[in-house]
Structure formats: structure tokens, C-alpha cells
Chimera marker file (.cmm) of the C-alpha trace (Angstrom):
<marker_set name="trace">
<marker id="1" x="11.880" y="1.666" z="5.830" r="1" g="1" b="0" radius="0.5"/>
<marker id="2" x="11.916" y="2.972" z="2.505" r="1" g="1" b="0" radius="0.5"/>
<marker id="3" x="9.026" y="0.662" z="1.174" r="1" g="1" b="0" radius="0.5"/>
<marker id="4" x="6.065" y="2.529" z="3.630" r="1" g="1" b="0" radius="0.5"/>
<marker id="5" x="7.732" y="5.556" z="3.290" r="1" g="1" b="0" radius="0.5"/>
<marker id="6" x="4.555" y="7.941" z="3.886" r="1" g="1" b="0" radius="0.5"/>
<marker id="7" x="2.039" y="5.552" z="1.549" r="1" g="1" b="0" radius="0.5"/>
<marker id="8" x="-1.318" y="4.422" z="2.131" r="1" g="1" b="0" radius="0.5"/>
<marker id="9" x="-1.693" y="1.512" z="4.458" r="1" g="1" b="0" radius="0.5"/>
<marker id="10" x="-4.820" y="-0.119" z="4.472" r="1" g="1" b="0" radius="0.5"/>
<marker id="11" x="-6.637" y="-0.710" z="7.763" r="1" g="1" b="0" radius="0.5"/>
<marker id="12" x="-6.457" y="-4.416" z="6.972" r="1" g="1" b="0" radius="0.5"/>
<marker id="13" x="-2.943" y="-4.489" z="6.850" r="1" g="1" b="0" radius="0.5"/>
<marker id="14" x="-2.993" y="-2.768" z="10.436" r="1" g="1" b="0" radius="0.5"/>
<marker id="15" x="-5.233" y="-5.291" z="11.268" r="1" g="1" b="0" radius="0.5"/>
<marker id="16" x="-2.964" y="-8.110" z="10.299" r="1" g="1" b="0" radius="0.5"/>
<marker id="17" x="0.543" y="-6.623" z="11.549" r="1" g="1" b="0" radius="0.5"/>
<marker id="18" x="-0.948" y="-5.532" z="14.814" r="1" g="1" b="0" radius="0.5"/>
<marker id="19" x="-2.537" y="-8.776" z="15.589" r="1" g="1" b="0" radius="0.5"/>
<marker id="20" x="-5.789" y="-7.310" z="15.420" r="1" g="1" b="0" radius="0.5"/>
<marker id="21" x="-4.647" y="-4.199" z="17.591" r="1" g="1" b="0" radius="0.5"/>
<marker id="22" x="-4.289" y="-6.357" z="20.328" r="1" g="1" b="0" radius="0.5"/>
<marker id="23" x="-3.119" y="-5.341" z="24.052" r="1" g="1" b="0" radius="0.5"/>
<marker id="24" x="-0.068" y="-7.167" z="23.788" r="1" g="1" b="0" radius="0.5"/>
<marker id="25" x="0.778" y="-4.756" z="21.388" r="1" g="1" b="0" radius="0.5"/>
<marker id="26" x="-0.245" y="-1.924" z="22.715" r="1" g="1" b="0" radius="0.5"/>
<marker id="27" x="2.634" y="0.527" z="23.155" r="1" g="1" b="0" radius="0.5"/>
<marker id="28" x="0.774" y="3.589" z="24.803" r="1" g="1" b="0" radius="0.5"/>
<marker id="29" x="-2.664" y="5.503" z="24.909" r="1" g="1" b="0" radius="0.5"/>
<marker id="30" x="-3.211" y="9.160" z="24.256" r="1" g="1" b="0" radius="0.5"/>
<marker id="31" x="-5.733" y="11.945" z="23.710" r="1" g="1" b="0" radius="0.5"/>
<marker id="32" x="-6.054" y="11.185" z="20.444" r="1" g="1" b="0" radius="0.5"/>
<marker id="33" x="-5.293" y="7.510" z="20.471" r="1" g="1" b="0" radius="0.5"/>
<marker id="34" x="-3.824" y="3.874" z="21.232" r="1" g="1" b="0" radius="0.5"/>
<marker id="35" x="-0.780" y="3.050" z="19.854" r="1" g="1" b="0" radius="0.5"/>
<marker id="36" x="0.096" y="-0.526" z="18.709" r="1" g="1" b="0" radius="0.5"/>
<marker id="37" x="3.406" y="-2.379" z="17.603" r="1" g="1" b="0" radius="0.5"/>
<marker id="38" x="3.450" y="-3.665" z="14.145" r="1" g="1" b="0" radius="0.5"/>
<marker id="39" x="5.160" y="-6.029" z="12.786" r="1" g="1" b="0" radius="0.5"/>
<marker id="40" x="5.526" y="-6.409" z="8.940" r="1" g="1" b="0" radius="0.5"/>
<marker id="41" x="6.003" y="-10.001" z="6.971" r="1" g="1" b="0" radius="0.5"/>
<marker id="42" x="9.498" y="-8.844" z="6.365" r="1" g="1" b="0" radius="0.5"/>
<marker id="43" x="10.150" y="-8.127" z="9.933" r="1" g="1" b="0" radius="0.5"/>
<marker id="44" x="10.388" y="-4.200" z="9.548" r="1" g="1" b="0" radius="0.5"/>
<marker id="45" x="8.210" y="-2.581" z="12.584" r="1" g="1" b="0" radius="0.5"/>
<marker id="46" x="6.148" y="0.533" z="12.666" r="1" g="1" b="0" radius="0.5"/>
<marker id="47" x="4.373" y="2.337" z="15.704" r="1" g="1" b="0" radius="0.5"/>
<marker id="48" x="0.648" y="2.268" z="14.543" r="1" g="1" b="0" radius="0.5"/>
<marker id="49" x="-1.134" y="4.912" z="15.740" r="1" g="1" b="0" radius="0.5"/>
<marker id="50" x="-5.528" y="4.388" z="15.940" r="1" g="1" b="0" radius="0.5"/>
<marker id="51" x="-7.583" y="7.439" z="15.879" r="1" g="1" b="0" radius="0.5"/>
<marker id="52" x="-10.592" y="7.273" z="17.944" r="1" g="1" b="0" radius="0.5"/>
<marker id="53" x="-13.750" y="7.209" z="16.146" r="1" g="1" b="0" radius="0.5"/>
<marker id="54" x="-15.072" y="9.704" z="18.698" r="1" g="1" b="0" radius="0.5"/>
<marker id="55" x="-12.703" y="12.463" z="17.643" r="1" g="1" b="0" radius="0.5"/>
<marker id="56" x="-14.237" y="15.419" z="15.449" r="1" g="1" b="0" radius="0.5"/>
<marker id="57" x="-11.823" y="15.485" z="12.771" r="1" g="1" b="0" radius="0.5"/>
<marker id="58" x="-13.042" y="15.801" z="9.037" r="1" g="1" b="0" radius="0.5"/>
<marker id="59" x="-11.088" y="14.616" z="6.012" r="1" g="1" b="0" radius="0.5"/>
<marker id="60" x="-9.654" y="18.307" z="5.571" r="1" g="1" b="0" radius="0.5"/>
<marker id="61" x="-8.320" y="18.260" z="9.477" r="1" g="1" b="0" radius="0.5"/>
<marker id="62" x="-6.752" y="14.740" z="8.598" r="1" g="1" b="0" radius="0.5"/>
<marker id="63" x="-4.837" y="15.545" z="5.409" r="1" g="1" b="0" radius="0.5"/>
<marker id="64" x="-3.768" y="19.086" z="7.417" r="1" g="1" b="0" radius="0.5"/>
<marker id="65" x="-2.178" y="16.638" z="9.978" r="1" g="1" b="0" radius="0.5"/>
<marker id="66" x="-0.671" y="14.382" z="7.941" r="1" g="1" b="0" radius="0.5"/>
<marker id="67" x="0.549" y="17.208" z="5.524" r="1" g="1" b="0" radius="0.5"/>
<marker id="68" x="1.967" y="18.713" z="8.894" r="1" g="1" b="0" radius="0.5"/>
<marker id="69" x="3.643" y="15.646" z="9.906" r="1" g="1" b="0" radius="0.5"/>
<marker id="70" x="5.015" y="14.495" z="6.365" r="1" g="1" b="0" radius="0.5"/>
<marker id="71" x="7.308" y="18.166" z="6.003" r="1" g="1" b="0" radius="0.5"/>
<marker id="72" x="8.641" y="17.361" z="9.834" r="1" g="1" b="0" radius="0.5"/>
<marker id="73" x="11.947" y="16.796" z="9.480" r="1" g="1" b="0" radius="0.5"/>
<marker id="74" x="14.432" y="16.367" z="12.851" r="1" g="1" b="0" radius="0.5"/>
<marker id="75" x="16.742" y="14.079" z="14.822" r="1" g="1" b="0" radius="0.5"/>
<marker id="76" x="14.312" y="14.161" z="17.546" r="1" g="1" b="0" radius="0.5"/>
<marker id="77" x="10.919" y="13.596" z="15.987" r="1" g="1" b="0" radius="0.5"/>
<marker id="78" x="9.907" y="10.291" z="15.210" r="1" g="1" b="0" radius="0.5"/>
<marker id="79" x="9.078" y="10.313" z="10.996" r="1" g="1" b="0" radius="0.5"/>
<marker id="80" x="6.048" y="9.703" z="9.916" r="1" g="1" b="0" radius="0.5"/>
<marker id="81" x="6.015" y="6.663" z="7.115" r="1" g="1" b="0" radius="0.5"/>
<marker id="82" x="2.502" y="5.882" z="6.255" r="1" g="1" b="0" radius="0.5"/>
<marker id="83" x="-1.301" y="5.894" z="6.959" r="1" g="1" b="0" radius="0.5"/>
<marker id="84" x="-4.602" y="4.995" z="6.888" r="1" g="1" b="0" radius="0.5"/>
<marker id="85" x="-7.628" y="7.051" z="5.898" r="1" g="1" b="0" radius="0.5"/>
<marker id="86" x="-10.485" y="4.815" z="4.410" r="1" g="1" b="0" radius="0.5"/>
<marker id="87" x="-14.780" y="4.610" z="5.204" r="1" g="1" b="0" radius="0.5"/>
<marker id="88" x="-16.725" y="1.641" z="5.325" r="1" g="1" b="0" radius="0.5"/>
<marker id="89" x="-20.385" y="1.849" z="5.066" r="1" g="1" b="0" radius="0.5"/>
<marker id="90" x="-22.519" y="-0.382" z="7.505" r="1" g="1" b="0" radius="0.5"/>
<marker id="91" x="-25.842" y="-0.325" z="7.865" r="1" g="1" b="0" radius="0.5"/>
<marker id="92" x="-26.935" y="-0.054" z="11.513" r="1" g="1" b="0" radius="0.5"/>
<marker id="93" x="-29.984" y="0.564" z="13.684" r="1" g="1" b="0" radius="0.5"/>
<marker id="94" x="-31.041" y="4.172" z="14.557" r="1" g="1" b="0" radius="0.5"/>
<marker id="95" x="-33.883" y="5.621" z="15.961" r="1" g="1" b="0" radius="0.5"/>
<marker id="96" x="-36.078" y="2.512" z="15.376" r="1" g="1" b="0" radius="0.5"/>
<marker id="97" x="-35.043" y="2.140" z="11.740" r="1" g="1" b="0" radius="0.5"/>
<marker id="98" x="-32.108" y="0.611" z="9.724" r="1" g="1" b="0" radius="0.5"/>
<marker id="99" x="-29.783" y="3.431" z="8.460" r="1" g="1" b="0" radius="0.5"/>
<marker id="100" x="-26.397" y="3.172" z="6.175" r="1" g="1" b="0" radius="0.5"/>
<marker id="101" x="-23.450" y="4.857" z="8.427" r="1" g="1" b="0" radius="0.5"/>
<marker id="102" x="-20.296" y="6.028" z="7.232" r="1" g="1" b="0" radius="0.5"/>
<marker id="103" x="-17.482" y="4.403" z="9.733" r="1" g="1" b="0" radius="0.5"/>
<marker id="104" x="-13.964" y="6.167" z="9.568" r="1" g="1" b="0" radius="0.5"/>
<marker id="105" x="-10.810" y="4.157" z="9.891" r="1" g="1" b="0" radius="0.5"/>
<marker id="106" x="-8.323" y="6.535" z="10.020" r="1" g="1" b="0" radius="0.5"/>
<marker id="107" x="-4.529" y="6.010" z="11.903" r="1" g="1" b="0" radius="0.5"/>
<marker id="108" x="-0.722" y="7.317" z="11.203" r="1" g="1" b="0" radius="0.5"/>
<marker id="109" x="2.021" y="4.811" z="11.111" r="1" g="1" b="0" radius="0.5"/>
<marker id="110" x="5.348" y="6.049" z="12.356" r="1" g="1" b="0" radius="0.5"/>
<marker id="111" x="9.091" y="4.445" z="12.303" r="1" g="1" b="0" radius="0.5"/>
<marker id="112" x="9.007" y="2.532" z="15.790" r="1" g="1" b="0" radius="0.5"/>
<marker id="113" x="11.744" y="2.960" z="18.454" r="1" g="1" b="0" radius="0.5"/>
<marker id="114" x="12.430" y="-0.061" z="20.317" r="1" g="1" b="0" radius="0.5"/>
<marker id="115" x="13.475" y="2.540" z="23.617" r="1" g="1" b="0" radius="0.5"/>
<marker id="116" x="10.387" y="3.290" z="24.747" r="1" g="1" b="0" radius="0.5"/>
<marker id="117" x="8.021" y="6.141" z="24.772" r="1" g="1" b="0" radius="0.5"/>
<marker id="118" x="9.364" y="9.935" z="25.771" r="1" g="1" b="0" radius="0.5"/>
<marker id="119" x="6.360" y="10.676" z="28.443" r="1" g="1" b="0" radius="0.5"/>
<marker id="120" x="8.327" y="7.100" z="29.970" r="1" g="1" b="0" radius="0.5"/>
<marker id="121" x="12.080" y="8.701" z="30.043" r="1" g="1" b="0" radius="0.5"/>
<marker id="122" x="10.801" y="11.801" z="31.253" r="1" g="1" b="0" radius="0.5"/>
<marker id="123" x="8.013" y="11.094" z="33.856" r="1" g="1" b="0" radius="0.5"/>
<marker id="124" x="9.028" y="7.254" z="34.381" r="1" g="1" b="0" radius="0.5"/>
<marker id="125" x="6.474" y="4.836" z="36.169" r="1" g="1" b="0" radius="0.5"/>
<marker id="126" x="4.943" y="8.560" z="37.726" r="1" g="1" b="0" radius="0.5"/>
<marker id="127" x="2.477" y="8.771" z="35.194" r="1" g="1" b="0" radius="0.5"/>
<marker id="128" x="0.737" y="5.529" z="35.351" r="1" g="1" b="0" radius="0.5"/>
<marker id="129" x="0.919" y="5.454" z="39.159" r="1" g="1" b="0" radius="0.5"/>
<marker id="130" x="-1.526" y="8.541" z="38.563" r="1" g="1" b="0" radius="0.5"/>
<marker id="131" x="-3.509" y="7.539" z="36.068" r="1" g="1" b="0" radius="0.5"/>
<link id1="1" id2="2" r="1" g="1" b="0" radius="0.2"/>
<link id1="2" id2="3" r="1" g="1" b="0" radius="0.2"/>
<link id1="3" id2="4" r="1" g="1" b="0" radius="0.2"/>
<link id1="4" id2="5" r="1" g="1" b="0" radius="0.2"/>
<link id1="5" id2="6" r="1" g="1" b="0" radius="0.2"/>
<link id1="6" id2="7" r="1" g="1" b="0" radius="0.2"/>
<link id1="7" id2="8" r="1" g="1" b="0" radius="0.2"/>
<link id1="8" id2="9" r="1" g="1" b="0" radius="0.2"/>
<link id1="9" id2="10" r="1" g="1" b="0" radius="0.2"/>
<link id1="10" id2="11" r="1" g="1" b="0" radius="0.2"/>
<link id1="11" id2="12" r="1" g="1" b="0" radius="0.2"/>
<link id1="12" id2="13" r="1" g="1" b="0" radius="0.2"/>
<link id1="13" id2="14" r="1" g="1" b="0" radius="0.2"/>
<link id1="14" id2="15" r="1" g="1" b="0" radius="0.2"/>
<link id1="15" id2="16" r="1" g="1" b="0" radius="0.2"/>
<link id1="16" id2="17" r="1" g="1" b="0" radius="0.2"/>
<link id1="17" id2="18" r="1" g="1" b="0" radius="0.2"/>
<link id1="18" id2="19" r="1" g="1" b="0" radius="0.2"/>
<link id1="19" id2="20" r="1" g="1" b="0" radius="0.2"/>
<link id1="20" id2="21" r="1" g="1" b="0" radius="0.2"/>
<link id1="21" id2="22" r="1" g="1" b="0" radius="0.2"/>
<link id1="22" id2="23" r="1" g="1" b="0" radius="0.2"/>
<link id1="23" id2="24" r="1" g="1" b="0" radius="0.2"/>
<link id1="24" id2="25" r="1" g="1" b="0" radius="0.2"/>
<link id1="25" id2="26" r="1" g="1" b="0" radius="0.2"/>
<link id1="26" id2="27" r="1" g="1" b="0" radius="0.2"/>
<link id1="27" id2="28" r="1" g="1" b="0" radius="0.2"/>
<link id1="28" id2="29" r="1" g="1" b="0" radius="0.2"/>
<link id1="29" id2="30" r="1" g="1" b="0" radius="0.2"/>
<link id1="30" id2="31" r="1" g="1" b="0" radius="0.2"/>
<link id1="31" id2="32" r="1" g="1" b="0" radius="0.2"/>
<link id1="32" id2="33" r="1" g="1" b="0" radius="0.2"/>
<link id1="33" id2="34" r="1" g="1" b="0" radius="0.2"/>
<link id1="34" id2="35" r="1" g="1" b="0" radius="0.2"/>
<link id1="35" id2="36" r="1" g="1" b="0" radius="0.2"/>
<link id1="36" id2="37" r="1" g="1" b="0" radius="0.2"/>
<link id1="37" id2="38" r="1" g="1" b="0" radius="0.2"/>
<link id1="38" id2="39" r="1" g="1" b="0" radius="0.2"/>
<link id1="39" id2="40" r="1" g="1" b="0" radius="0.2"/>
<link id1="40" id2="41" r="1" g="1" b="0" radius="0.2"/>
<link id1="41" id2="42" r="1" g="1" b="0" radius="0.2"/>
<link id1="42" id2="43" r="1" g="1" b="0" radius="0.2"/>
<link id1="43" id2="44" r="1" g="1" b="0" radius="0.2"/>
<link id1="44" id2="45" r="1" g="1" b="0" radius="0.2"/>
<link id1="45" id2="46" r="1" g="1" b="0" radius="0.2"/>
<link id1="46" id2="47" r="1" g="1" b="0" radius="0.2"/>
<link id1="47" id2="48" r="1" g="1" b="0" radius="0.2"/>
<link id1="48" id2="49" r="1" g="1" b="0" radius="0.2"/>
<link id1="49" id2="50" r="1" g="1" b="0" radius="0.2"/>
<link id1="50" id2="51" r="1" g="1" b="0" radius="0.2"/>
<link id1="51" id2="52" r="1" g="1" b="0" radius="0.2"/>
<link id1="52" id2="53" r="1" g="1" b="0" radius="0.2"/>
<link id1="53" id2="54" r="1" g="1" b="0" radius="0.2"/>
<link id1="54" id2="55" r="1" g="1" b="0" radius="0.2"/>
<link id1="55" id2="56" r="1" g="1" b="0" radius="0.2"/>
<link id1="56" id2="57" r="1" g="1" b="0" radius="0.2"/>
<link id1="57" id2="58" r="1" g="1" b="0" radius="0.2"/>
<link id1="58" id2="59" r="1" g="1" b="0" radius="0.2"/>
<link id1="59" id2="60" r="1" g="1" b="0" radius="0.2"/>
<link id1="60" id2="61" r="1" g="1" b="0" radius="0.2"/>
<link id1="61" id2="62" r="1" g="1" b="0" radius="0.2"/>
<link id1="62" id2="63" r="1" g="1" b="0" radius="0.2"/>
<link id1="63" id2="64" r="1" g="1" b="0" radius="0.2"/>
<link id1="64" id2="65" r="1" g="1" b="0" radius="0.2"/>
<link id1="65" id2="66" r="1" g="1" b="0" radius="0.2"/>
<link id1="66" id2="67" r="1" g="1" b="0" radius="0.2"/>
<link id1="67" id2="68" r="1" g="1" b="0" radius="0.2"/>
<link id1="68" id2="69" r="1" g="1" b="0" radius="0.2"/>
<link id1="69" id2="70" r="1" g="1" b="0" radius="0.2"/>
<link id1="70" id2="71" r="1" g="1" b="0" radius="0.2"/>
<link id1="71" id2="72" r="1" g="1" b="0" radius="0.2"/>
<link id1="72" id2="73" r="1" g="1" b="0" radius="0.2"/>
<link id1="73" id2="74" r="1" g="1" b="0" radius="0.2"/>
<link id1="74" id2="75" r="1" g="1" b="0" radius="0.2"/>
<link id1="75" id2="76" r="1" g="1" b="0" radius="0.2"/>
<link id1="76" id2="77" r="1" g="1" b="0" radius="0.2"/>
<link id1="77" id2="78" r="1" g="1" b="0" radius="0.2"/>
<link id1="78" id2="79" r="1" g="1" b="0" radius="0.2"/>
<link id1="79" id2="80" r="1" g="1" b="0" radius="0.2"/>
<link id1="80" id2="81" r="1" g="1" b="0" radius="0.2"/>
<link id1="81" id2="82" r="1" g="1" b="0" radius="0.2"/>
<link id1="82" id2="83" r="1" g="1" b="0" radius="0.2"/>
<link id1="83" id2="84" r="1" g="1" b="0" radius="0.2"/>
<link id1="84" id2="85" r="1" g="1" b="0" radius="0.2"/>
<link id1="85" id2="86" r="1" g="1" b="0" radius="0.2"/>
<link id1="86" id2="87" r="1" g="1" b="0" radius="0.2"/>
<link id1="87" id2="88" r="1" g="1" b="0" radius="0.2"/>
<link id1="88" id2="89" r="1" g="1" b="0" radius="0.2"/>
<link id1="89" id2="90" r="1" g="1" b="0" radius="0.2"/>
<link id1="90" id2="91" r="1" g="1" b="0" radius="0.2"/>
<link id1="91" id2="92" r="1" g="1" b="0" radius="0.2"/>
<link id1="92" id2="93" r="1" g="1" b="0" radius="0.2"/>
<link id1="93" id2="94" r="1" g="1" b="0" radius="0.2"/>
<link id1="94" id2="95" r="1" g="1" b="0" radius="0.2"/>
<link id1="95" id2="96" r="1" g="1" b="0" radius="0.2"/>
<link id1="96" id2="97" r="1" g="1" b="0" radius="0.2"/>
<link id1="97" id2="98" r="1" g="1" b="0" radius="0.2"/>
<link id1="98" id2="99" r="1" g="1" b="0" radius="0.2"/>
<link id1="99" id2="100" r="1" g="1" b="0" radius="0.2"/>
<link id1="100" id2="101" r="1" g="1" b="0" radius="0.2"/>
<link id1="101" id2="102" r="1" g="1" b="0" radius="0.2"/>
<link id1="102" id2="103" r="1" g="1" b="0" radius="0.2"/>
<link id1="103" id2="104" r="1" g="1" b="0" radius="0.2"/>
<link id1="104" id2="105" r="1" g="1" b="0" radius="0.2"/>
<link id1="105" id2="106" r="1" g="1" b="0" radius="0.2"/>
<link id1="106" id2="107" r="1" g="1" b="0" radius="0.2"/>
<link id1="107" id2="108" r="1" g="1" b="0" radius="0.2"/>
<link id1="108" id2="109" r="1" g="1" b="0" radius="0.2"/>
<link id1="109" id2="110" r="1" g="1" b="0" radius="0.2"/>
<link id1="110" id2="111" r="1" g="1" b="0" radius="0.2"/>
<link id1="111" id2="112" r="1" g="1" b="0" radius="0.2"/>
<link id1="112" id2="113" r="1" g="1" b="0" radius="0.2"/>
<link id1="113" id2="114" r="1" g="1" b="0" radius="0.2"/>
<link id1="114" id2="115" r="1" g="1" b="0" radius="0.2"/>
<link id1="115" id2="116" r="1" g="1" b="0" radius="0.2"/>
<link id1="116" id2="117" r="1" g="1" b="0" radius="0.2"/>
<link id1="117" id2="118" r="1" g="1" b="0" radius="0.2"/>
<link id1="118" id2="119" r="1" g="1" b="0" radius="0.2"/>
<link id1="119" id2="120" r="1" g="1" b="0" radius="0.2"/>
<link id1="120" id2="121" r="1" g="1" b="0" radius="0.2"/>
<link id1="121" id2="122" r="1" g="1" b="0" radius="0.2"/>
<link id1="122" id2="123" r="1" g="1" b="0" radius="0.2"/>
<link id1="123" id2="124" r="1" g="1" b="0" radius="0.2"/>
<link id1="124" id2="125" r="1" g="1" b="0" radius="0.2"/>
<link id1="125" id2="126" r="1" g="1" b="0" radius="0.2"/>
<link id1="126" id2="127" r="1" g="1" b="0" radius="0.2"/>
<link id1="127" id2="128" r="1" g="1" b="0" radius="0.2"/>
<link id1="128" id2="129" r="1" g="1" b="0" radius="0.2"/>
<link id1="129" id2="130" r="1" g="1" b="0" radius="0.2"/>
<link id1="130" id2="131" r="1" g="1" b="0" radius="0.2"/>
</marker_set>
């Protein structure tokens, strides 16, 4: 996977190799996220990891994470390859008035494994029957 190696990915390509983050390929939700299957042009596949919107984490937090992640380096940790960290402006309706908002599309991309998630091979079907 040499080609996204930790680089930029725009949310559009997400978009695209996710098929529109769509539940079929879904692979797992978390505290922080939903994580989809994607699936380049050239067949390579990444685990896409969307941030909620909800979460309270400035650029700063971000690039601390993603500096975190990119110096990881072990058998057992799944590496992180690319991205996403982009605004788009929209103009929306507050408080009786039209307003320009800043909307944050930010996610991580790591190499997918095709086994399945850890919480599965530890806990097995346990954790959704109590979810």
C-alpha cells in the first residue's frame, strides 16, 4: 500500500471507495466512530475510519492523533496509511437567520485486515448480544 502511505485523502475519495459510507460497508462502530470498507480503483482496500461531527476535537487534537498514530510502529497494530482533514462552509439556518458554518470532515484510513475486528476474536458475538 505504498501509494496512500500516510497522505491526504480527500473526503470525496472516501465517498467514492466507500460507496458513499454505506452499511454494507460498514465494518464496526466506536466511541469515536463508524468504520467503513474501502475499496480503491486498483483493488487495494483500506479500513476508513469517520469521525463524528459531534466530537470536540480541534485541528491541534487531530494532527496530535495522527502524529501519534503515524510514529506507531508494531506487528500488532494496524498502520495507519492516510487521512482526511478538510472544512466545507455551508450556509445554514440559525436562530431565525441564515449563518455560514464551518462543517469538519475529518477520518483516518488504516491498512484493512480481511480477519475481522479484535473486540470480535476476543468478545465474539457477546458484545452485540449486549449492545
Amino acid at each position: 500500500m505504498d501509494n496512500v502511505d500516510q497522505k491526504h485523502m480527500p473526503h470525496k475519495l472516501l465517498y467514492e471507495i466507500t460507496d458513499g459510507f454505506s452499511e454494507k460497508r460498514l465494518l464496526g462502530r466506536g466511541a469515536f466512530g463508524a468504520v467503513y470498507k474501502g475499496i480503491h480503483k486498483d483493488g487495494q482496500e483500506i479500513a476508513v475510519k469517520l469521525l463524528h461531527q459531534s466530537m470536540d476535537l480541534d485541528g491541534n487534537a487531530f494532527s496530535k492523533e495522527f502524529n501519534n498514530l503515524t510514529n506507531l510502529d508494531h506487528p500488532n497494530i494496524v498502520r495507519l496509511v492516510g487521512y482526511c482533514n478538510e472544512e466545507e462552509k455551508l450556509a445554514t439556518e440559525y436562530d431565525g437567520r441564515t449563518i455560514i458554518a464551518t462543517k469538519m470532515r475529518r477520518a483516518l484510513c488504516f491498512e484493512y485486515l480481511p480477519n475481522g475486528s479484535l473486540q470480535k476474536h476476543l468478545f465474539g458475538d457477546i458484545v452485540r448480544q449486549n449492545s
